[in-house]
C-alpha positions as a Markdown table, in Angstrom:
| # | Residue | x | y | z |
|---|---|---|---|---|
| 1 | Unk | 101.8 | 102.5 | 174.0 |
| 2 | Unk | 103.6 | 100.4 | 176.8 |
| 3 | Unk | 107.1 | 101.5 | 177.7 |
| 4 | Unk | 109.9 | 99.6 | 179.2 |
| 5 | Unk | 110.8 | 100.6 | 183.1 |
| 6 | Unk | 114.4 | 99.9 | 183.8 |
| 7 | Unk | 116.2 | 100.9 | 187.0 |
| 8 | Unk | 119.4 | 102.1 | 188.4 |
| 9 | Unk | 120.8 | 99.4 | 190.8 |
| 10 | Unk | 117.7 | 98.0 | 191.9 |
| 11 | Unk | 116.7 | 100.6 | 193.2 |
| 12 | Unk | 113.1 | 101.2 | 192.7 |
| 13 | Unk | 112.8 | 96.8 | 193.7 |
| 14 | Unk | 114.5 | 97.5 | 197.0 |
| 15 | Unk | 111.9 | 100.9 | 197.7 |
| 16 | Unk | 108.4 | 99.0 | 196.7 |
| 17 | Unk | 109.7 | 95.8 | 199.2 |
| 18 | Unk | 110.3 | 98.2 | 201.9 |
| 19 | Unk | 107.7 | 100.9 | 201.1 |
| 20 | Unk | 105.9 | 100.0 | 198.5 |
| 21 | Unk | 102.2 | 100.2 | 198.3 |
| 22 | Unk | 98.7 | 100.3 | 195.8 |
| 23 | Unk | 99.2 | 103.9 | 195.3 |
| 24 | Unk | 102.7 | 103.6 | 194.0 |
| 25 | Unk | 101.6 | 100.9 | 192.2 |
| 26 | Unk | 99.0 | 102.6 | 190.3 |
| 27 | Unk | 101.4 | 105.4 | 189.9 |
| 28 | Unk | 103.7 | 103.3 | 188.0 |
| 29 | Unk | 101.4 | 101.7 | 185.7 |
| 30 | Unk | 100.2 | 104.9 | 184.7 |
| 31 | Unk | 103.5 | 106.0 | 183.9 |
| 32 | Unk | 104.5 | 102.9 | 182.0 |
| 33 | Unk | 101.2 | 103.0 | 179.9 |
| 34 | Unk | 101.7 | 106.9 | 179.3 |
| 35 | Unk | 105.2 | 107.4 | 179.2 |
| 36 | Unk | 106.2 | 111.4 | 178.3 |
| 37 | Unk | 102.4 | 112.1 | 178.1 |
| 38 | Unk | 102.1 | 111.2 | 182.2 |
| 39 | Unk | 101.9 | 114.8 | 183.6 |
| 40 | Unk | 100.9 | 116.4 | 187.1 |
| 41 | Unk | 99.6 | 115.0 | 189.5 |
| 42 | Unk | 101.2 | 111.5 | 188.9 |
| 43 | Unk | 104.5 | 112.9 | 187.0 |
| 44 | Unk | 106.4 | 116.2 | 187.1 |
| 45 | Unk | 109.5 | 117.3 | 185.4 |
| 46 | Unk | 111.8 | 118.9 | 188.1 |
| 47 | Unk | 115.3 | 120.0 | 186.5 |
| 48 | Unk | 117.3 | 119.2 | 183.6 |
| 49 | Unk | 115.2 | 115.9 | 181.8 |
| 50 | Unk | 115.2 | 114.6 | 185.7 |
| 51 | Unk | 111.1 | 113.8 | 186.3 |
| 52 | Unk | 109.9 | 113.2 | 189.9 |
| 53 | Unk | 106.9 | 110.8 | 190.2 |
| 54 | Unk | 104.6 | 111.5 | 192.9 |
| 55 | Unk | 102.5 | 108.6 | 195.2 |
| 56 | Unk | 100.9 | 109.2 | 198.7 |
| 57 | Unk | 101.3 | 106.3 | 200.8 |
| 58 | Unk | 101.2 | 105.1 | 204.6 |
| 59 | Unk | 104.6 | 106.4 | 205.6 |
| 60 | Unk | 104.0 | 109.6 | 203.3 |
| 61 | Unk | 104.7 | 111.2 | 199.7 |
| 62 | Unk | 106.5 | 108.4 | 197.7 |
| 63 | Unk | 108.9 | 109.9 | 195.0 |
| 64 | Unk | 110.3 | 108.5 | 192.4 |
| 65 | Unk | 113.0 | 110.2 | 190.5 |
| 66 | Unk | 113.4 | 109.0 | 186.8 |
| 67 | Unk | 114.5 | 110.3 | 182.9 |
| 68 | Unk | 113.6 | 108.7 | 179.8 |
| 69 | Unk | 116.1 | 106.6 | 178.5 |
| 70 | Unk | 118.9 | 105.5 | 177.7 |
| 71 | Unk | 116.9 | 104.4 | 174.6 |
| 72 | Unk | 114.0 | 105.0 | 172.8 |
| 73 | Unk | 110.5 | 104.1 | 174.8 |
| 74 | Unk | 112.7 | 103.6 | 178.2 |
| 75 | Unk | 112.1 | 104.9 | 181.6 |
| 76 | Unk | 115.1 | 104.4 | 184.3 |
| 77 | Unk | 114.2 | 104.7 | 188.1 |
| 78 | Unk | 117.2 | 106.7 | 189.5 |
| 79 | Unk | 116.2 | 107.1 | 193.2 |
| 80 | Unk | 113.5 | 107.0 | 195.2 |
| 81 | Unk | 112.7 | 108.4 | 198.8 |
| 82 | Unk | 109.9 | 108.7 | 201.1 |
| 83 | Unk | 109.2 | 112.5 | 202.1 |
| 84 | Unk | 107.0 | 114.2 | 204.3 |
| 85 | Unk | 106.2 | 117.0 | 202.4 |
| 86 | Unk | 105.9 | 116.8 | 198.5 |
| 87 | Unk | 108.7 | 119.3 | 197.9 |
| 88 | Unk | 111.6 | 118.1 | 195.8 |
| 89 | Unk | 114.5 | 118.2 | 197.8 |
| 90 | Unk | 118.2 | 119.2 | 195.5 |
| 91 | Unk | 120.2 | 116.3 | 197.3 |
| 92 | Unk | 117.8 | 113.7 | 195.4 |
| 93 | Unk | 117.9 | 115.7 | 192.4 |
| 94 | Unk | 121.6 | 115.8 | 192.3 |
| 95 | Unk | 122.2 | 112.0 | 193.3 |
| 96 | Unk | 119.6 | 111.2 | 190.0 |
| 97 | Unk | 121.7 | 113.5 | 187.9 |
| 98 | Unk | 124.9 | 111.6 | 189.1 |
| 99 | Unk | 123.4 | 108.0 | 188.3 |
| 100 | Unk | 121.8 | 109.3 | 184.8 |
| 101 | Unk | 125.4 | 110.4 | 183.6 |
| 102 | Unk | 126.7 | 107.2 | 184.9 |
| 103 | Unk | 124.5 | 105.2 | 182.3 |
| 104 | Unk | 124.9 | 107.5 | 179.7 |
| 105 | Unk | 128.9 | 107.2 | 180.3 |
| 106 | Unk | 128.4 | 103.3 | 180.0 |
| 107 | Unk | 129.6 | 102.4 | 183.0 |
| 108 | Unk | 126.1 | 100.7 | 184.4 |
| 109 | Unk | 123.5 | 99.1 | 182.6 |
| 110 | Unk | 120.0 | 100.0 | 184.0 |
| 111 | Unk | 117.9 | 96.4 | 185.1 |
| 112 | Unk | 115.0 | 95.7 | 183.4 |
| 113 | Unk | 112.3 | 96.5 | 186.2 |
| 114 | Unk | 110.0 | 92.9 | 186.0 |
| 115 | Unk | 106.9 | 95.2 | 187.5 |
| 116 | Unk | 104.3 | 93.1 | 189.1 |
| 117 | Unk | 102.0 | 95.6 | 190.2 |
């Protein structure tokens, strides 16, 4: 079952044009053809319905934060940052948790991702 990716401000467009690459790509395909069923390596829940998806490109581990939702069959890129170690870092985590209850408060509308990948 194919679900919709939205995202927070643009936010995962502006990341794929600057870092984007096949492996993130693939990463997100797989997510949007498995949805909640996507688990480690590609997908990993890290605190509070908050997920982190995990790519290894050029410049180094590609993250993607994300939740499903706002409604049913939904994911919403929150944030997403270029690390050089796979470790989850509580400054991203926060800033997704911040964006998440500003759509569930109504006061943005996630973009409908158009993914070419």
């Amino acid at each position: 079952m194919i679900w919709s990716l939205l995202e927070y401000e643009l936010v995962l467009t502006d990341f794929r044009k600057r870092h984007g690459d096949d492996a993130l790509d693939f990463r997100l395909i797989r997510l949007i053809e498995q949805g909640n069923h996507c688990g480690p390596p590609v997908s990993e829940h890290v605190d509070d319905g908050i997920f982190e998806l995990r790519a290894r490109g050029k410049e180094g581990h590609l993250l993607v934060y994300y939740f499903f939702g706002p409604n049913l069959r939904q994911i919403t890129a929150l944030h997403a940052v270029v690390r050089r170690r796979p470790k989850a870092d509580t400054k991203d985590i926060k800033l997704a948790k911040q964006r998440r209850a500003r759509i569930w408060q109504l006061q943005v509308i996630p973009n409908v991702h158009a993914f070419d990948g």
